[in-house]
N, C-alpha and C positions, 0 to 999 in steps of 0.2 A: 487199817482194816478193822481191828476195834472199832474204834471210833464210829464207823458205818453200819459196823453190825450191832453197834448199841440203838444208832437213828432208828433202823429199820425193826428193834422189837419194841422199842417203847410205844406205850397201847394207848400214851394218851394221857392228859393231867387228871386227877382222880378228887372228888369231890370230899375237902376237908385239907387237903394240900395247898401248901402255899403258893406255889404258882395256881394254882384253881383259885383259889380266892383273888388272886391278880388279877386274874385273866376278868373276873367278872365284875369285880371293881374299874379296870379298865372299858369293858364294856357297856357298865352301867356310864361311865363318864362320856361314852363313845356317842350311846343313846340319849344325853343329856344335848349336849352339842349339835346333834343332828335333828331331834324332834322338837326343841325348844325353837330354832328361829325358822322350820318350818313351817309350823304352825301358829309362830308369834301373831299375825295378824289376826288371827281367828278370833280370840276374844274382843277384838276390838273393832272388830268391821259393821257395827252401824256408827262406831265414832268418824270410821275411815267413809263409809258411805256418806255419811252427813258433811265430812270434811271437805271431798271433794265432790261432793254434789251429784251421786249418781247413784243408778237403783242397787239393790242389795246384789243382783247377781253379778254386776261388773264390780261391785267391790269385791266378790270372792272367788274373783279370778285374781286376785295375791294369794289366795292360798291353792285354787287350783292350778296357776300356771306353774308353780313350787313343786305340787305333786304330779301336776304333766311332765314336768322337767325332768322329775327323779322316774316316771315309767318309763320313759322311752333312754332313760341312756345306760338302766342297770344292766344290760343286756355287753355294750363296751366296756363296764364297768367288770363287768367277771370278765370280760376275755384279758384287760391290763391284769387285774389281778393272776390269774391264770400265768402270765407271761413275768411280771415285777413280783408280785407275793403281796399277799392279803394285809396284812401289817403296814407295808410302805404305800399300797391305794390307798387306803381309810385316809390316812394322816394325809397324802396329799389330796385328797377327798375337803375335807373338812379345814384346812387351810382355806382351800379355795372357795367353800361357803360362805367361811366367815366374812373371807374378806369381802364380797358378790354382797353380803347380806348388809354390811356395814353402809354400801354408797346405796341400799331402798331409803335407807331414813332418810338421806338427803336429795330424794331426787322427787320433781314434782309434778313431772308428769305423769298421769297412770300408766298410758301405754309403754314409758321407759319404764314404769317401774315393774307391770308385767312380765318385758324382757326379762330385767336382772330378776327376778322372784322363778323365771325360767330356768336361766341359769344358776342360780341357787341352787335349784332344788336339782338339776343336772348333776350337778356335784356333790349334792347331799347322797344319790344314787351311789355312790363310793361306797360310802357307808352299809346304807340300807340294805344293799345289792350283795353288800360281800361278808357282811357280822356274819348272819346264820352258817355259811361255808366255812369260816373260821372259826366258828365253835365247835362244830358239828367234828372240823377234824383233830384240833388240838386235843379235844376231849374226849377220855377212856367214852370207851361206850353205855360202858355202867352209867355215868355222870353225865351223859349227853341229851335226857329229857331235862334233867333236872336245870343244865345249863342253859338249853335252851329257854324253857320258862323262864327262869329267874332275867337273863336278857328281854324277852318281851315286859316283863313286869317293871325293867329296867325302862324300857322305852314310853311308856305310859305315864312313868314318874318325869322323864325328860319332856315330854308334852303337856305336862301338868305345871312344870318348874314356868315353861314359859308363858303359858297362859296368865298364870298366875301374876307375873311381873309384868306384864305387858298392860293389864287392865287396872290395877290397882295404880301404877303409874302415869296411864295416860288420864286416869281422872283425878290425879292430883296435881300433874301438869298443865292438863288442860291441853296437851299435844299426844296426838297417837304416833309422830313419827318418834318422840321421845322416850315413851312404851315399847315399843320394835328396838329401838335403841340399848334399849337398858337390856333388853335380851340376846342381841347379838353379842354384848359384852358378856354375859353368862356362858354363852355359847363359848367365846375366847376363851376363860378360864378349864372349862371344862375338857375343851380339845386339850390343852396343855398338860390336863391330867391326865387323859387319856395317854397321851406319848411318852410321859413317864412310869405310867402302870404297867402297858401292855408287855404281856410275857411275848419274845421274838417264835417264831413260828416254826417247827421240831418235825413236823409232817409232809411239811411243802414242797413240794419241787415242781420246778416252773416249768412250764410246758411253752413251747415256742407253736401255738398252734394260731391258726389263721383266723381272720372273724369270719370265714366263709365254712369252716371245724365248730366254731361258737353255732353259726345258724345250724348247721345241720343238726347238731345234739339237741339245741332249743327243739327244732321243727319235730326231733324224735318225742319229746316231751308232752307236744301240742297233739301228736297224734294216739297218745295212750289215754283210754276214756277215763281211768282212775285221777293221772294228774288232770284231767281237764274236770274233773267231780273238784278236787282242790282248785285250781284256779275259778272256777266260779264261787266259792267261799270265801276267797280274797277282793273279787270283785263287788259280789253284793253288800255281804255283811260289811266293809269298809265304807264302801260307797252309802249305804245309809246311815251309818254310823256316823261319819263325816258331814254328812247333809241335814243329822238333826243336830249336830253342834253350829253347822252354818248358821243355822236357821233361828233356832230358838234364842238367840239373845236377840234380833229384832222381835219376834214375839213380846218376851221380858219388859224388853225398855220403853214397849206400845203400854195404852189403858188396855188392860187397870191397873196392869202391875205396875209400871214407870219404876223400875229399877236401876239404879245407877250402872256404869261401868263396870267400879268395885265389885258391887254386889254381886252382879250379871257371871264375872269371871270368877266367883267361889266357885261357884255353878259345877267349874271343870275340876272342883275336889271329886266328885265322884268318881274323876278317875283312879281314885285310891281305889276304887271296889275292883278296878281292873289290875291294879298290883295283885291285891289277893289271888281274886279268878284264878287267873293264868298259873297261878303255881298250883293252886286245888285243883286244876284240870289237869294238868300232865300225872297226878296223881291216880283222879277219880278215872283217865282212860287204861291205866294198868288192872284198872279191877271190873270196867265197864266195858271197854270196848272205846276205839276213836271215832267212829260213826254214830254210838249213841251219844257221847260228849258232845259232840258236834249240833247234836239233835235238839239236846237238851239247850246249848246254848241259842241255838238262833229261837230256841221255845222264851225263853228267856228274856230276849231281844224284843221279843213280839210281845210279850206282857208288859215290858218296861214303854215300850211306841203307845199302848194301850192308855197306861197312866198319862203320859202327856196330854191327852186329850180333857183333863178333867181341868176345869177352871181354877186350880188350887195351887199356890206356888211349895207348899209342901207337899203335896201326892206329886206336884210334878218332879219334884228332887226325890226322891223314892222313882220314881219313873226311870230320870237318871241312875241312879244308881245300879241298878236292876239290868238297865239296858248296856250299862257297858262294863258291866260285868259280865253278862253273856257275850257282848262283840270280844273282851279280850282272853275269854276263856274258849271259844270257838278260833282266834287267831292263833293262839298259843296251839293249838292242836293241829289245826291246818299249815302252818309252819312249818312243825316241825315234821309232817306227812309230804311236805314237799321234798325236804332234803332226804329223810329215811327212805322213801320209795325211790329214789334216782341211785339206781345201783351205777351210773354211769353220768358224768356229766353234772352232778352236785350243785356246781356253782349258776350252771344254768339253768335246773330247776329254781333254785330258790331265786335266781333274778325273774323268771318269769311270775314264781308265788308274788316276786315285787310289783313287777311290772302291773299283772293284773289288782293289786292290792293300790296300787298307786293311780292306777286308771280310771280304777272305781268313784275314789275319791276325787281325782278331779273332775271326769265326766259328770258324776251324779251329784258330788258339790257344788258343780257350777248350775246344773239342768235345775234342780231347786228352787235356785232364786226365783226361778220364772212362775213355777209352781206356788211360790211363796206371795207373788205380785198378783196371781189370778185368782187363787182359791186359801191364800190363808195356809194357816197350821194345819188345819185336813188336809187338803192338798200333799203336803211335805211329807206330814206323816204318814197318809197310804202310799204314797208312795216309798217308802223306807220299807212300808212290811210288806207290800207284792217283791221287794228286792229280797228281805231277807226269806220271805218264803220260798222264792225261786233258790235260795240257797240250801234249806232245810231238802228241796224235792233232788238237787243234784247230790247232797249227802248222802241220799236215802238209795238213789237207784243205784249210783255212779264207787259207791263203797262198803257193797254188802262185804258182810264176814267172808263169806265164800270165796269173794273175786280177790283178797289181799291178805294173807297173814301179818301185813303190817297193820291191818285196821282191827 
């Protein structure tokens, strides 16, 4: 009886405690594992387009069928958790990436490789789909923006880890299936940490509820205009996010700049500006408000798309920087708006925040290329900023101060 009455007061790991610092070190390895060979192909897809001989948008269908994969199964994904516990999906989550992710390097045709980069990313949905619901409830509430953050800022450095290894290797191999390679091994060590870090789960109790209880709670979600102002945040600002990193290393490695691989893939340091971000955001919205943070970032967004446009490989890196330091300081905020507003249903808010955040990315990653084949770098890049504007216009109506004391 103790025992129970002690489960039911603890409020939550508290930020500066040792299990908190686990828990996000776990996370941080959770997000290393999951975003690293999701997006391994990405810095290398004109070596992949060149490799197997085809136009730039069928080469980035490995990264969109990945992120197709992981939209459409986050939604199964919270109801197993729901049912098994958030701790034991991840982990069988990310087992089964790896292993999906190991047989891409060796398989040679695209359309198999497609599939598995489907199924991948299917399973990568474990993850993606269910971190936020397990932070949001292990964690005192005091410590639950700041946990939140410092996770997204987590995930940005796992998508950086593996860009990182992926181009630098494939242009010193001279194979991009050995670049992918080298990252799926990353990916292995890092799940391994993550299984010994994670604190077991103190708040949980498993619910035997149906995936026909999953829809209905989702469908509650789809119907409230506040979350639908947030899932359009996830859809645009990702979705162009992701289609100017498709994009711009074929630009790069064309006249005049003819930049290596190497080179091409530093490019994705700038996502250290989105480490940053994302913690100064969950800050600057306690003193600002989450709809102007919001504002300010897609403003952000749209000045760094601005810069790309100049002919200059350093205003363009400043472009970069700028630019997704606004996407990951508008994530960080939209995030955690998904899970804080769902007084009911938690796990299936934030798999919907997935889903549309994952859809984006693969719809408008893949629709790019086309854009990229008929009209060039303009092309891509108005098309990024009509997305993220259409996200600044849902911010603006969809999250006044009035309509939420959460915003």
């Amino acid at each position: 009886m103790a025992a129970s009455a002690g489960r039911t007061t603890w409020a939550g790991h508290r930020r500066g405690s040792r299990d908190f610092t686990r828990l996000l070190a776990a996370m941080f390895f959770a997000g290393v594992a999951t975003f690293a060979q999701l997006y391994a192909p990405q810095a290398v897809l004109p070596a992949i387009s060149s490799g197997l001989q085809v136009a730039p948008a069928e080469a980035a269908l490995l990264v969109s069928a990945a992120t197709g994969g992981l939209a459409v199964s986050v939604l199964a994904w919270s109801w197993l958790a729901d049912r098994r516990g958030r701790v034991r999906t991840m982990l069988i989550a990310i087992v089964l990436a790896t292993v999906i992710g190991a047989a891409v390097a060796f398989t040679s045709s695209l359309p198999l490789m497609v599939v598995l980069r489907f199924l991948e990313g299917g399973c990568l949905g474990g993850v993606a789909g269910v971190a936020v619901a397990y932070i949001t409830e292990e964690t005192h509430a005091a410590s639950m923006a700041a946990a939140t953050g410092l996770y997204i800022s987590g995930t940005s450095l796992g998508g950086l880890s593996g860009r990182l290894v992926s181009g630098p290797v494939t242009d010193l191999t001279g194979s991009w299936r050995v670049g992918v390679g080298a990252v799926i091994a990353v990916s292995a060590v890092a799940a391994v940490l993550f299984a010994v870090l994670v604190p077991p789960a103190r708040r949980f109790t498993p619910r035997r509820t149906s995936l026909l209880d999953v829809s209905r709670r989702a469908v509650a979600h789809l119907r409230r205009p506040r979350m639908l102002a947030v899932f359009v945040q996830a859809f645009c600002l990702m979705g162009a996010f992701v289609t100017v990193y498709n994009y711009l290393g074929f630009r790069l490695e064309q006249a005049p700049f003819a930049l290596s691989p190497t080179i091409t893939s530093l490019l994705f340091l700038s996502y250290l500006a989105g480490t940053w971000s994302s913690q100064q955001a969950t800050r600057a919205a306690v003193r600002f408000g989450r709809r102007t943070v919001l504002l300010g970032s897609g403003g952000l967004m749209l000045g760094g798309l601005a810069l790309t446009w100049v002919p200059s490989i350093a205003v363009i890196i400043v472009g970069l920087v700028v630019l997704t330091a606004g996407f990951f300081a508008g994530h960080a905020i939209a995030s955690a708006l998904a899970g804080i507003m769902a007084a009911e249903g938690r796990a299936q808010a934030t798999a919907l925040y997935n889903f549309f955040y994952y859809a984006g990315s693969s719809l408008m990653g893949w629709g790019g290329g086309y854009l990229f084949t008929i009209g060039g770098w303009s092309a891509v890049s108005a098309f990024c900023a009509l997305a993220v504007a259409a996200a600044m216009i849902a911010a603006w109506a969809g999250l006044r101060p009035d309509a939420s004391r959460c915003v």
